[in-house]
C-alpha positions as CSV (number, residue, x, y, z in Angstrom):
1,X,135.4,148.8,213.4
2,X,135.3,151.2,210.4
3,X,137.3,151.2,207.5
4,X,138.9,154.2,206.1
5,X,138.2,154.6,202.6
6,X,139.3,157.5,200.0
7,X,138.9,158.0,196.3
8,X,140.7,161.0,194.8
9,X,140.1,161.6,190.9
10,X,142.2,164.0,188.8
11,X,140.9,165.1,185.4
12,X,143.4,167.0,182.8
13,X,141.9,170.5,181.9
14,X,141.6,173.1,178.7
15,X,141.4,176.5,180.0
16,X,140.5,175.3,183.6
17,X,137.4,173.2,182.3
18,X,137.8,169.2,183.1
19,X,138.3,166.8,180.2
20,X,137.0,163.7,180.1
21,X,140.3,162.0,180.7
22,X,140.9,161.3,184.4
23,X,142.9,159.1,186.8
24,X,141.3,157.6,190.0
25,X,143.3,157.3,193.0
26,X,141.8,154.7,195.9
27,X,144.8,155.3,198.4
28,X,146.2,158.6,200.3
29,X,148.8,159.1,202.7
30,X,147.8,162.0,203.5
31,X,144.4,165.1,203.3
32,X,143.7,168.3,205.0
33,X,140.7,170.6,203.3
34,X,140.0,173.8,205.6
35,X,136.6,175.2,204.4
36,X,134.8,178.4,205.4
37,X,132.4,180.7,204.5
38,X,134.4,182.9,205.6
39,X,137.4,183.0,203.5
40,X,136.8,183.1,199.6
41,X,138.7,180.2,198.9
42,X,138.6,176.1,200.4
43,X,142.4,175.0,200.4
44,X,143.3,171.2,200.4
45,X,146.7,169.6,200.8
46,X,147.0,166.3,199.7
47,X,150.2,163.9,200.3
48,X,151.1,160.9,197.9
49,X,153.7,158.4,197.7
50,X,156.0,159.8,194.6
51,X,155.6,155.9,192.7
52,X,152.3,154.7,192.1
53,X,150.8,152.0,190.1
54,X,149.3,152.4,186.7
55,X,146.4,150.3,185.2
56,X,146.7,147.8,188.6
57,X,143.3,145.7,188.5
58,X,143.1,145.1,192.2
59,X,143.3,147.0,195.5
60,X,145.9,149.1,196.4
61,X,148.7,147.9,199.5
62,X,152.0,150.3,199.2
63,X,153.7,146.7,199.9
64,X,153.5,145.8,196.6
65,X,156.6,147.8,195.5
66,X,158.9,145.9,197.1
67,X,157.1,142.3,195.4
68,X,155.8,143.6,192.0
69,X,157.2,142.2,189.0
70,X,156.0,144.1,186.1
71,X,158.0,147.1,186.9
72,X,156.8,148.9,183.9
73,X,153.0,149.7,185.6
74,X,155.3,151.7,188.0
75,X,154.9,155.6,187.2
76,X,155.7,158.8,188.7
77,X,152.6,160.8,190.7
78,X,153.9,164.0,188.5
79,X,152.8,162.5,185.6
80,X,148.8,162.3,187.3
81,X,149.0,165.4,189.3
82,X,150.0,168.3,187.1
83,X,149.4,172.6,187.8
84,X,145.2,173.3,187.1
85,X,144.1,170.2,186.4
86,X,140.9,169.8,188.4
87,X,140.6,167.2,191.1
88,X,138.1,165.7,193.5
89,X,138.3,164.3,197.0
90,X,136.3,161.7,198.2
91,X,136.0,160.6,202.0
92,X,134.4,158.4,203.9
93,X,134.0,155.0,205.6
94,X,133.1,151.3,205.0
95,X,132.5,151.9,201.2
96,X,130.0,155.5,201.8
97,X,132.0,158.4,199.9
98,X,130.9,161.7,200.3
99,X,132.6,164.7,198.1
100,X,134.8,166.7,200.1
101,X,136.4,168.9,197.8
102,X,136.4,170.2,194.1
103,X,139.1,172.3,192.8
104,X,142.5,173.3,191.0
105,X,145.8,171.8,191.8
106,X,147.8,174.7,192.4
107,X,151.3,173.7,193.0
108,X,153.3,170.3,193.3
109,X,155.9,170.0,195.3
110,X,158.4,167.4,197.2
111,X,159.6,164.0,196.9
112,X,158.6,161.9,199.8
113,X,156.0,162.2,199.6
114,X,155.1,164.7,196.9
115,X,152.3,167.5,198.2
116,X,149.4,168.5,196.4
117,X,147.9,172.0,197.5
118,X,145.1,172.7,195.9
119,X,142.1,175.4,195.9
120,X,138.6,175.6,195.0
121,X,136.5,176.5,192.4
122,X,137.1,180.3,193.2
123,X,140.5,179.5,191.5
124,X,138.8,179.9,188.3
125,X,137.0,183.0,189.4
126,X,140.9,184.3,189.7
127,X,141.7,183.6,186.2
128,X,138.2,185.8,184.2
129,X,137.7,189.5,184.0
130,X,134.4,190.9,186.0
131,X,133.9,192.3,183.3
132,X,134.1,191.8,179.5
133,X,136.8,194.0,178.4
134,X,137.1,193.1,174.2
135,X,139.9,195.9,174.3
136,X,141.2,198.1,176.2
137,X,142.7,200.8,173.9
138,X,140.8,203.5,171.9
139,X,140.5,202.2,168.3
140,X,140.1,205.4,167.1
141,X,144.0,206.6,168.6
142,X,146.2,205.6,164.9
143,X,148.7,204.4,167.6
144,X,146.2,202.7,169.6
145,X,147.8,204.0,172.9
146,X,145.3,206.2,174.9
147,X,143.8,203.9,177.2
148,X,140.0,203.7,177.7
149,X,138.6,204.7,181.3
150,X,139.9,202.1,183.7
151,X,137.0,201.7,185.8
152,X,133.3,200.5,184.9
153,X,130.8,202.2,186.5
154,X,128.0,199.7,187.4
155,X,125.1,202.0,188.4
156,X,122.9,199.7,190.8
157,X,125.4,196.9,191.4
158,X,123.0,193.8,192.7
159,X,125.6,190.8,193.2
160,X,123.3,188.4,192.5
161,X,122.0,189.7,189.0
162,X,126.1,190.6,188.1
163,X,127.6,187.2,188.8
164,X,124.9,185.6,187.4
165,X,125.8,187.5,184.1
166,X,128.9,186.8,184.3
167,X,129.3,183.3,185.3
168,X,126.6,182.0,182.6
169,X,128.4,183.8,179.9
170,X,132.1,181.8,180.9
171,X,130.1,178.7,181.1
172,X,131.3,178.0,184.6
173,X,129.0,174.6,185.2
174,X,128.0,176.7,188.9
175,X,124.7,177.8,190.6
176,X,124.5,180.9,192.8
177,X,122.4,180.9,195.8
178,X,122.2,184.4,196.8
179,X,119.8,186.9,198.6
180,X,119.2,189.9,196.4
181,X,120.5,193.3,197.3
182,X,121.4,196.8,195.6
183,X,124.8,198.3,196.6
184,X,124.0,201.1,194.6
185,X,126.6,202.5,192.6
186,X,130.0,200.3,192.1
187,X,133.6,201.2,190.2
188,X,134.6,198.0,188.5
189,X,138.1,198.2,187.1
190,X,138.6,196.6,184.0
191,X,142.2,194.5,185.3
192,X,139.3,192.9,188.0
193,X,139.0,189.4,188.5
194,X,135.9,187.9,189.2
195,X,137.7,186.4,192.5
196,X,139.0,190.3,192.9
197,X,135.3,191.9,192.8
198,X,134.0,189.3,195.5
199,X,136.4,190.6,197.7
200,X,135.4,194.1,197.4
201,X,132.1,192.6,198.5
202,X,133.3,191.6,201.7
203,X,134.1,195.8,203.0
204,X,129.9,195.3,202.5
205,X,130.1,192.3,204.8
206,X,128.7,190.3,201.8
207,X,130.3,186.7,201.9
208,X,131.3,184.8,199.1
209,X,131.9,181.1,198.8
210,X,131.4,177.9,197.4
211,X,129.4,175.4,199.4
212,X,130.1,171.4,198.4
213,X,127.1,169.9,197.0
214,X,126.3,166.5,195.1
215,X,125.4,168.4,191.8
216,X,129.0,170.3,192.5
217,X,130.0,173.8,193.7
218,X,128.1,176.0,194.4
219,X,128.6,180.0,194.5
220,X,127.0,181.1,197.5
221,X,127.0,184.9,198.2
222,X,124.9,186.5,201.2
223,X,124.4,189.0,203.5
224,X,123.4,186.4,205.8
225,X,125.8,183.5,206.5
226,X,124.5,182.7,209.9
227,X,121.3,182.3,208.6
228,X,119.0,184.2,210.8
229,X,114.7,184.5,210.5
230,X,112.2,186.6,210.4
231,X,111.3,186.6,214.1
232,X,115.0,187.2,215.2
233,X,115.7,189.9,212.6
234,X,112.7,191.6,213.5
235,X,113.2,190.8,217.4
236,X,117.2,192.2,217.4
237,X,115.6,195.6,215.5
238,X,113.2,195.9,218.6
239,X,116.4,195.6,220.7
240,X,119.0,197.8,219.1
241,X,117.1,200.3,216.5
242,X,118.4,203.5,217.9
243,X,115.5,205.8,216.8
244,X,114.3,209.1,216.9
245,X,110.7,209.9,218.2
246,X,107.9,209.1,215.9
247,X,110.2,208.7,212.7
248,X,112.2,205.9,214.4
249,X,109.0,204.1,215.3
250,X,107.0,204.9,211.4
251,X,110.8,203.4,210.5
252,X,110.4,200.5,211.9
253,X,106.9,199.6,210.6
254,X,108.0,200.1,207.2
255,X,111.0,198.0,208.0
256,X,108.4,195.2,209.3
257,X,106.6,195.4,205.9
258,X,109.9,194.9,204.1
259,X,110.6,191.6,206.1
260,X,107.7,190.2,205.2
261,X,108.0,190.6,201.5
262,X,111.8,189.1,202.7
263,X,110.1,186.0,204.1
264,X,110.0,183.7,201.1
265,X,113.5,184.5,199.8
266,X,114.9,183.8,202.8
267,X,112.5,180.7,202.9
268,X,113.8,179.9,199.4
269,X,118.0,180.5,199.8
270,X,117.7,178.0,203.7
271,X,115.9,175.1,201.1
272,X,118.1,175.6,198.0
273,X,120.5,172.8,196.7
274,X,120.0,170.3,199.2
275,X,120.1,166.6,198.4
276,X,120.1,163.1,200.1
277,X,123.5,162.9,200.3
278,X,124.0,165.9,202.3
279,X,121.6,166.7,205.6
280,X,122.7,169.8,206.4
281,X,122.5,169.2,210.0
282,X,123.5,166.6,212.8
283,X,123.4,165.9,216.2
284,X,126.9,165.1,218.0
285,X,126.8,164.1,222.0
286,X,129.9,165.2,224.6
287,X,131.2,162.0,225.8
288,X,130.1,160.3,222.8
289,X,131.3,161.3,219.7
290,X,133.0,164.5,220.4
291,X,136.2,164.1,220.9
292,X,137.4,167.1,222.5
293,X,136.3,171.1,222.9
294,X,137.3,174.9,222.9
295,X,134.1,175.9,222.9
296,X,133.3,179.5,225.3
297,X,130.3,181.1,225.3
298,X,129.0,184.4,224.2
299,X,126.5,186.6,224.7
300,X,124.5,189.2,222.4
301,X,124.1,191.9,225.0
302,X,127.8,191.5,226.2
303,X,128.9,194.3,222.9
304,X,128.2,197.6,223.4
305,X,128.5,198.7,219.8
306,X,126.6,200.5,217.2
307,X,126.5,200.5,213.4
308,X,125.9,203.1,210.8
309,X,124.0,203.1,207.4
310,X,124.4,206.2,205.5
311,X,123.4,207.0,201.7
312,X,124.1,209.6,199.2
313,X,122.5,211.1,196.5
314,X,122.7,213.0,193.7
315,X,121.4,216.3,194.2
316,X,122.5,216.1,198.0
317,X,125.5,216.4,200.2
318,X,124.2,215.2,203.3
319,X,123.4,211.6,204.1
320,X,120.2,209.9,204.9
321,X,121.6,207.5,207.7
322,X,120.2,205.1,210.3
323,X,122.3,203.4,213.7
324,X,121.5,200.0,215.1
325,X,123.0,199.1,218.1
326,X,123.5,201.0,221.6
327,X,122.9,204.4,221.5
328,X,126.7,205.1,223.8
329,X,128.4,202.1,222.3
330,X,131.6,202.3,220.5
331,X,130.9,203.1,216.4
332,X,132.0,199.7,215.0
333,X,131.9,200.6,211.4
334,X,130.2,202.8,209.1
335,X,128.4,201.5,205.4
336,X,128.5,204.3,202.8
337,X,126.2,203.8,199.9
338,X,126.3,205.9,197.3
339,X,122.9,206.5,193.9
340,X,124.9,208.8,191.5
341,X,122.0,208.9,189.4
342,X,119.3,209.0,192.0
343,X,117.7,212.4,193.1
344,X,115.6,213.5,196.6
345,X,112.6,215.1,196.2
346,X,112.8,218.9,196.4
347,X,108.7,219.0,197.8
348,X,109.0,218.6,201.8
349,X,106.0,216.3,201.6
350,X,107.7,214.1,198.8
351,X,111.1,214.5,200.9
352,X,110.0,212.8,203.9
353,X,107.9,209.8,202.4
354,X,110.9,208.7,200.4
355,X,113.3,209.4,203.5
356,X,111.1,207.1,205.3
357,X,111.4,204.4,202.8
358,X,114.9,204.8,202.7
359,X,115.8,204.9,205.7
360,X,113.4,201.5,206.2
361,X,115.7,200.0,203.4
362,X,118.7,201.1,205.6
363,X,117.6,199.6,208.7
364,X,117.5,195.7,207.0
365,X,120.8,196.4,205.3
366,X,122.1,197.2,208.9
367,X,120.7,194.6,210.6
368,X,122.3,191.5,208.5
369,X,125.3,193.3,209.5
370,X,125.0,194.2,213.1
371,X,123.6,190.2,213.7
372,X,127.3,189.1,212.4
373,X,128.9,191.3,215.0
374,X,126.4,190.4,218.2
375,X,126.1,186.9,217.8
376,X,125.2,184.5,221.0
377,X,126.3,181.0,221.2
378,X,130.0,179.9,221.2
379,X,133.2,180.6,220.1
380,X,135.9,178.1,219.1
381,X,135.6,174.6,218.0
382,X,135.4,171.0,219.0
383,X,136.7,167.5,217.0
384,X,134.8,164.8,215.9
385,X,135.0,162.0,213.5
386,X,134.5,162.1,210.2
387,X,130.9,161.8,210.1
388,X,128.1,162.8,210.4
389,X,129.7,165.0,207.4
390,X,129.6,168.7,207.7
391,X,130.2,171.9,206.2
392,X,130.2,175.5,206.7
393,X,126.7,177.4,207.3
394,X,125.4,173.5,208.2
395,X,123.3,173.2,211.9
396,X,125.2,170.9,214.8
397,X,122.8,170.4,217.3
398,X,125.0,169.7,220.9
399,X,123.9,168.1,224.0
400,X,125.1,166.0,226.9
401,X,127.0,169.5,228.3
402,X,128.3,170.0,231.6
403,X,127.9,173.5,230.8
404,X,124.0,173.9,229.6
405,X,124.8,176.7,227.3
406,X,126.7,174.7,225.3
407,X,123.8,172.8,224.6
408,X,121.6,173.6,221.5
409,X,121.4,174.2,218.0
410,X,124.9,176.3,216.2
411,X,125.2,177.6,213.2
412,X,128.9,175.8,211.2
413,X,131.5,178.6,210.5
414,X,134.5,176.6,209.1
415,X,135.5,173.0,209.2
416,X,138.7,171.5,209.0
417,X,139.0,168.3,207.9
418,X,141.6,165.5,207.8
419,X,142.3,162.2,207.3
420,X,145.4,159.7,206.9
421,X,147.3,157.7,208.9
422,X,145.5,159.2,212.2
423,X,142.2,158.5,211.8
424,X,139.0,160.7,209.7
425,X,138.6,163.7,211.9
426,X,137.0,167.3,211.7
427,X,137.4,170.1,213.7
428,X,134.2,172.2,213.5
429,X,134.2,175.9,214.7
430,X,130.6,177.4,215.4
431,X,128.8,180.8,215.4
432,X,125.5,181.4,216.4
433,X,123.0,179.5,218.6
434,X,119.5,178.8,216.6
435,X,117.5,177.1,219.0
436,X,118.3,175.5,222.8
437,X,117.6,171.6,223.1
């Protein structure tokens, strides 16, 4: 039989950065932390007994109130858990604690028991400016009252090369696994959050999280949450590149150089940040330690759908655009990408070279988007205990089916995760399917 075991530590904060003075918690009545790539930001709820003990040299055992003499090591849990301080939860069983969440304590409410919510590091990212804004008036107006342009215009906005800016300058204590990629040109206003511009990212289909590691958070942002290679990038183009004759196929080989100069970032972003503590993948076994299922399946070829790429430039008014998808399927959504500053060649010759690069350059941007929409593998979820441990964008590998489709290898969209008086249980929804077993 395993024993439950649980250490929650809250450290008091200046301007959202943890002090060194904290207070450990080894009891819980109550967790739930919901984490997805998804959704910018993890949420946990924690429940506590409103008395707790202060400076108590052994173990624990909610008993003791009713026995314990020296009433003057009882104190209030408001006077531990207070709005922003930063807190850490850590689960597991038979003494093996694993870091569940990081983040903010957000509000404090209740009496019996009191609830913590709290959210994640993005909760900082709500609090700083994208962009450094040292004023926002016109010094040279005597009444200082004629506001400056309320927009920043960020010529080639790359997300990896602005957050990484802009995050080392605040001295957030995160890394940022991202794969690089230029939106082109990007309005910034100046009232932004950092929190506020990641969202914006999202209308690209650009995700933006932070993944639980041992070092800490970490600020993942990607075009490619479900982790797909080389071969199946390259293999979904062969399948639903709706191209025209001859340019559609010189396309396409450009688009195959690309993914090879693509290989070892991909290669790099899949090996990042890992440590012994966390696997990043596990096996689980219906009728063994799955506890119960909503999984469906689906299939790639089931949507009939298509996406379109355009771009605009400067000295043009018509688009250079690409479709991936079926050539009659419903027009799911269309990317506009806009190079203010960027001109087409006038020569014909000129014209069509760089049209074929772009358009080559198109075609990957669409296909990190169209693989998000035409997934196979399974929908839903199923609930397990509380380890192996897992995480969003982790690999589950299933087997033991009735259904043989549901065996295989799945990509981890969101986990919810809880533990208490019922047991250590997650409920683990899953995307695509990487390899069958």
């Amino acid at each position: 039989m395993f024993s439950l075991n649980a250490r929650i530590i809250v450290y008091e904060t200046v301007r959202l950065i943890p002090t060194p003075v904290s207070y450990e918690f080894n009891y819980v009545q109550d967790v739930s932390i919901t984490s997805s790539y998804e959704t910018l930001t993890d949420t946990a709820t924690i429940k506590m007994p409103k008395k707790v003990f202060h400076n108590l040299e052994e173990e624990f055992n909610p008993s003791q109130f009713n026995t314990i003499n020296n009433r003057d090591r009882i104190l209030s849990i408001h006077d531990f858990f207070k709005l922003e301080n930063f807190v850490e939860i850590f689960l597991g069983y038979d003494g093996d604690y694993k870091p569940a969440f990081r983040g903010y304590i957000t509000s404090v409410e209740g009496d019996a028991p009191v609830t913590i919510t709290c959210q994640d590091a993005m909760y900082a990212c709500k609090k700083v400016k994208a962009v450094k804004d040292d004023s926002l008036n016109d010094p040279n107006d005597s009444l200082n009252v004629i506001a400056e342009n309320p927009t920043v215009n960020i010529e080639t906005f790359n997300p990896k090369d602005f957050f990484t800016e802009r995050l080392t300058a605040l001295g957030f204590p995160f890394k940022i696994n991202a794969l690089d990629e230029d939106l082109g040109a990007i309005l910034v206003k100046r009232g932004q959050s950092v929190c506020q511009v990641l969202e914006e990212l999202k209308k690209h289909d650009i995700h933006a999280y932070f993944k639980t590691e041992a070092v800490g958070p970490v600020l993942t942002i990607t075009n490619n949450p479900q982790k797909y290679g080389l071969d199946e990038i390259g293999g979904f183009i062969d399948r639903n590149f709706i191209e025209t004759p001859l340019v559609g196929t010189l396309v396409k080989t450009l688009f195959n150089k690309g993914l090879q100069l693509l290989a070892p970032v991909l290669n790099a972003i899949d090996s990042a940040f890992g440590s012994d503590q966390f696997l990043g993948s596990a096996r689980f076994r219906f009728k063994h330690n799955i506890i119960d299922d909503k999984l469906s399946v689906i299939q790639e070829e089931v949507k009939n759908t298509r996406v379109r790429v355009e771009k605009y430039f400067k000295n043009s008014n018509t688009p250079i655009q690409i479709e991936v998808g079926d050539p009659d399927g419903l027009l799911e959504k269309t990317y506009v990408l806009h190079a203010h500053d960027d001109d087409l060649p006038n020569d014909p010759l000129l014209f069509n070279q760089e049209k074929l690069k772009i358009e080559a350059e198109l075609v990957q941007y669409a296909a990190f988007r169209a693989l998000q929409k035409r997934v196979t593998g399974l929908d839903g979820y199923f609930t397990t205990f509380g380890e192996p441990f897992i995480r969003p964008t982790d690999r589950v590998t299933l087997d033991n089916a009735e259904d043989k489709e549901k065996n295989g290898t799945f990509i981890v969209k969101d986990v919810v995760r809880t533990y208490g008086l019922n047991g250590y249980r997650q409920k683990i929804s899953l995307g695509r399917k990487i390899e069958i077993v």
